[in-house]
N, C-alpha and C positions, 0 to 999 in steps of 0.2 A: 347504540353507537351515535346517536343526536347531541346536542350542544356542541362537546367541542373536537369534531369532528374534524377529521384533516382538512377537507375539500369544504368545508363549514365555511361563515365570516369567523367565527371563534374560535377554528384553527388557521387561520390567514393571519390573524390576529397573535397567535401562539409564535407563529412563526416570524413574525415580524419583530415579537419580543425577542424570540432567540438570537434570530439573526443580530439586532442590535446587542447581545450581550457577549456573542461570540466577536462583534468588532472590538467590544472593551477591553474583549480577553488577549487578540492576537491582530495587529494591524493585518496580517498579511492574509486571513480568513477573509474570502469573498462577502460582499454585502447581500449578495441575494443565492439560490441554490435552485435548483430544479425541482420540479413535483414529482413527489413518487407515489407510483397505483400500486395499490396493493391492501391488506387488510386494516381496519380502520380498529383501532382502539383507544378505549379513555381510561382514564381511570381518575378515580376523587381522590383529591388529598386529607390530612385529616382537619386543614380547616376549613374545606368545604367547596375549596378551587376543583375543577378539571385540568387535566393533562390530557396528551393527545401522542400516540404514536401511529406510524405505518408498518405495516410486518410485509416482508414480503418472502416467497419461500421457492430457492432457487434450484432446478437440478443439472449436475455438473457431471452426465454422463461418458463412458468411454467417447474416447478421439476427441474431447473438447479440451482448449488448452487450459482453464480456472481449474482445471481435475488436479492440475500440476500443483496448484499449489491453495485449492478448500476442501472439503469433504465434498464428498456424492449431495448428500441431501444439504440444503443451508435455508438457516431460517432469519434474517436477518430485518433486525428493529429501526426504526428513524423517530429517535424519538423526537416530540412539539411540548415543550416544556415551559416558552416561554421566558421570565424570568427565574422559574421556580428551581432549575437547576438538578442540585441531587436530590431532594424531596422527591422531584417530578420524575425523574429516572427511578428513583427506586421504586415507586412505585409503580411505573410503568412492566420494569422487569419483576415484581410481584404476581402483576397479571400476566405478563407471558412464561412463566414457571409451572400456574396453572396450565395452561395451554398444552408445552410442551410437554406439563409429565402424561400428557392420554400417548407420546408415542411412543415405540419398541425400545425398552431400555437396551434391547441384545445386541441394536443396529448401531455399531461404535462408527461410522463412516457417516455421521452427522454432527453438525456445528450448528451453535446460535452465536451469534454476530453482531455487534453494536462499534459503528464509528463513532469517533468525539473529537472535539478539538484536544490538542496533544496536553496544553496548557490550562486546560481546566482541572485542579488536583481534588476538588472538592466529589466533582463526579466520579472521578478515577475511583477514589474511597470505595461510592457506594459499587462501581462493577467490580473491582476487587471482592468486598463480600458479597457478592451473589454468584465467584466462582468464575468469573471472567478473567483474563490473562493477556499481556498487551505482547500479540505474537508478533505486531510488526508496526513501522510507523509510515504514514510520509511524510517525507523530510524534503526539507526545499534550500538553494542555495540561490540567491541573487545576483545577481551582476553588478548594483550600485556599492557593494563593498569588495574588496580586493581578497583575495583568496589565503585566508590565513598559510601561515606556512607549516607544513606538518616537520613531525622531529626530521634531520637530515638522516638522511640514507645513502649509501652509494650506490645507483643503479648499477645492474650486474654488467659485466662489459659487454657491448658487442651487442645490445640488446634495441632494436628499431621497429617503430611502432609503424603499421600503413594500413590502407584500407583494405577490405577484404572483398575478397575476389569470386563469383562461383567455384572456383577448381577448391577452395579453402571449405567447402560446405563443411567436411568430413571432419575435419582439424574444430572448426567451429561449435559440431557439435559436439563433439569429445568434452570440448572444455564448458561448455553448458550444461552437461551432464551432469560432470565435475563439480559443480557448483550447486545443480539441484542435491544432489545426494549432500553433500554438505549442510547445505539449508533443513534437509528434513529431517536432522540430529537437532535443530535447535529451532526451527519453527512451525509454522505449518504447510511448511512446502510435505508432497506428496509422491513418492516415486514411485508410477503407477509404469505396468505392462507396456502401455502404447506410451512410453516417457521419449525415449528416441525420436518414433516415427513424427508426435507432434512436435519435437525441437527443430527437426531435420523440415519440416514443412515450414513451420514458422520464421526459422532464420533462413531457409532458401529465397521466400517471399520477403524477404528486406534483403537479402546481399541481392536481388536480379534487380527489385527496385533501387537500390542504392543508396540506403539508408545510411548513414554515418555509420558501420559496423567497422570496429579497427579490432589488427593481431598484431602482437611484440611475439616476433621472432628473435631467434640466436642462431646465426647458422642455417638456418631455413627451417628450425624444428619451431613448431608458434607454441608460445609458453602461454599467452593470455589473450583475452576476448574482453573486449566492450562492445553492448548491443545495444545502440540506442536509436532516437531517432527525435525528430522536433515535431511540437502539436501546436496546436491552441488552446491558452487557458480560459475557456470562454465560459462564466459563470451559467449564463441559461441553458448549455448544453446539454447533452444528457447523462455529464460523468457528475458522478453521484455526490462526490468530494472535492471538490474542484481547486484549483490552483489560482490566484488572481489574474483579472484579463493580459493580455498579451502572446506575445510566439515565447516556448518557453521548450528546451529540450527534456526530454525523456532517457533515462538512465535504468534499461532493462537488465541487464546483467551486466556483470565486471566478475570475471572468472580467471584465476593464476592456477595454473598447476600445482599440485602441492609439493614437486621438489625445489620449486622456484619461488615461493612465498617469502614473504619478508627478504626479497632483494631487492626490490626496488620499481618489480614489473608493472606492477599495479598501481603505485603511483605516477609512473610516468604516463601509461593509459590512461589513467584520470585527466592526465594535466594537455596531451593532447586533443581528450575529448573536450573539456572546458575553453581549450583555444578556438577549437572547431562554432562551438554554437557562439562564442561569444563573435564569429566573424558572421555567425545566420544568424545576427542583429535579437538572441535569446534575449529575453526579460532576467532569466537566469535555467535553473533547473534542476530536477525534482525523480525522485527515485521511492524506493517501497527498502527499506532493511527489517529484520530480526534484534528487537533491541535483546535476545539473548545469547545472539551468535555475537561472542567474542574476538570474532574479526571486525566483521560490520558495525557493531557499538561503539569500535574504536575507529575504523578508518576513516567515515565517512562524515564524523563532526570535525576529524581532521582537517576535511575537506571544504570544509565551512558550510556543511548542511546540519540544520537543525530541526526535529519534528514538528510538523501543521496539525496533521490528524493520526490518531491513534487507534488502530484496528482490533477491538479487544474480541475474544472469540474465548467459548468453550468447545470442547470435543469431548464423546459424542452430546450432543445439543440436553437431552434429559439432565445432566447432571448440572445443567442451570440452579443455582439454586434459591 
């Protein structure tokens, strides 16, 4: 695990490459990234270079909220490549194939994991053939362009967007629900046992704190939820993917009932929520879709978001290939 070791000068040095190749690829990719601990592997190329990844291997037991939407077990790669690219990725996931086929092929509640910038298609190739799948993206929307306009709709009548309230928990989470079960026909969200109790905790803890959480009612019955909330995109952090520096909102869920879809509930919720961070002085902001969920692939470039990083995953993690 010497030369070109992560914590090495010669993975410092990998990384320095990458970083500069990931700015050629995408202005809006942070310049620097955080370190990540975890297992150290190289691997040669076949003209004689080193590559360099970190593996790290996550467990996402009951009552934890990532149960919601990775498997139990996650084995998850950072590859140091450098300028080498797809050479250096494939080969990296060559040696962790190895790796992973010593564990239980029987255990399907296991995932291997590789983020990438959305814009690199040379790399996408090579995780395509080793059995990777691009379950979701993050996508980012700015503030320095104006909000394209999606096709006209006529929002249903009667239909008023406000903030959410504690008395609203119940209603709130009904429609989070709603949306996980959705998600996990088309990504890798996961509808586990304790799915309620951790929704009902997690949006109690942003409606007390007063998180931008809004409902479109009709009539007093609420048809939709947006859950969001504003962060910091601060490259040295410890979010692993990051967003370029500045205050930038957070777009957790956006949930329409389903006999109210495609009237218009959902983009008015958007267009609310977008007025809100653009008045908390947002950079812009930035969400997680399913580019195979046939609502999400559509509404959300509508919305003038378009993918940074690209989450590609297999399930269970063995059939890496």
């Amino acid at each position: 695990m010497s030369g070109a070791g992560a914590g090495s000068a010669a993975g410092r040095a990998l990384r320095d490459r990458q970083h500069a190749r990931f700015a050629a690829l995408d202005p809006l990719l942070p310049a620097t990234a955080p370190t990540i601990d975890g297992e150290t592997l190289t691997a040669k190329l076949p003209g004689g270079g080193r590559v360099a990844g970190v593996l790290t291997k996550t467990t996402n037991g009951p009552g934890t909220l990532p149960s919601l939407w990775s498997a139990r077990q996650v084995w998850e790669l950072y590859p140091l490549v450098g300028q080498e690219g797809a050479a250096g990725v494939d080969a990296l996931l060559g040696l962790l194939r190895e790796l992973l086929g010593r564990l239980d092929p029987e255990d399907p509640d296991t995932a291997c994991v590789v983020t990438w910038p959305s814009r690199d298609v040379l790399v996408s190739r090579v995780l395509l053939d080793h059995g990777l799948v691009p379950l979701s993206v993050l996508a980012v929307r700015t503030d320095t362009e104006p909000e394209p306009e999606p096709e006209p709709v006529t929002p249903m009548p009667g239909v008023v967007v406000r903030r959410a309230r504690p008395a609203d928990l119940n209603s709130a989470v009904q429609l989070a629900l709603a949306e996980l079960s959705y998600s996990a026909k088309v990504g890798g969200t996961v509808e586990r046992p304790d799915a309620a109790a951790l929704k009902r905790q997690s949006l109690g803890y942003r409606i007390a704190h007063e998180d931008p959480i809004f409902l479109a009612e009709r009539d007093g019955v609420v048809l939709g939820l947006a859950e969001c909330w504003l962060t910091e995109g601060d490259p040295t952090a410890v979010r692993r993917f990051p967003v370029p520096p500045g205050r930038w909102g957070y777009v957790n869920t956006v949930s329409v009932l389903p006999g109210a879809r495609g009237s218009g509930v959902g983009r008015t919720l958007v267009s609310v929520v977008h007025q809100h961070m653009r008045q908390a002085g947002t950079a812009g902001s930035y969400l997680y879709y399913n580019p195979p969920n046939p609502l999400a692939s559509v509404f959300w470039p509508r919305h003038g978001y378009r993918p940074l990083w690209t989450v590609w995953e297999v399930r269970p993690a063995t059939a890496l290939r």
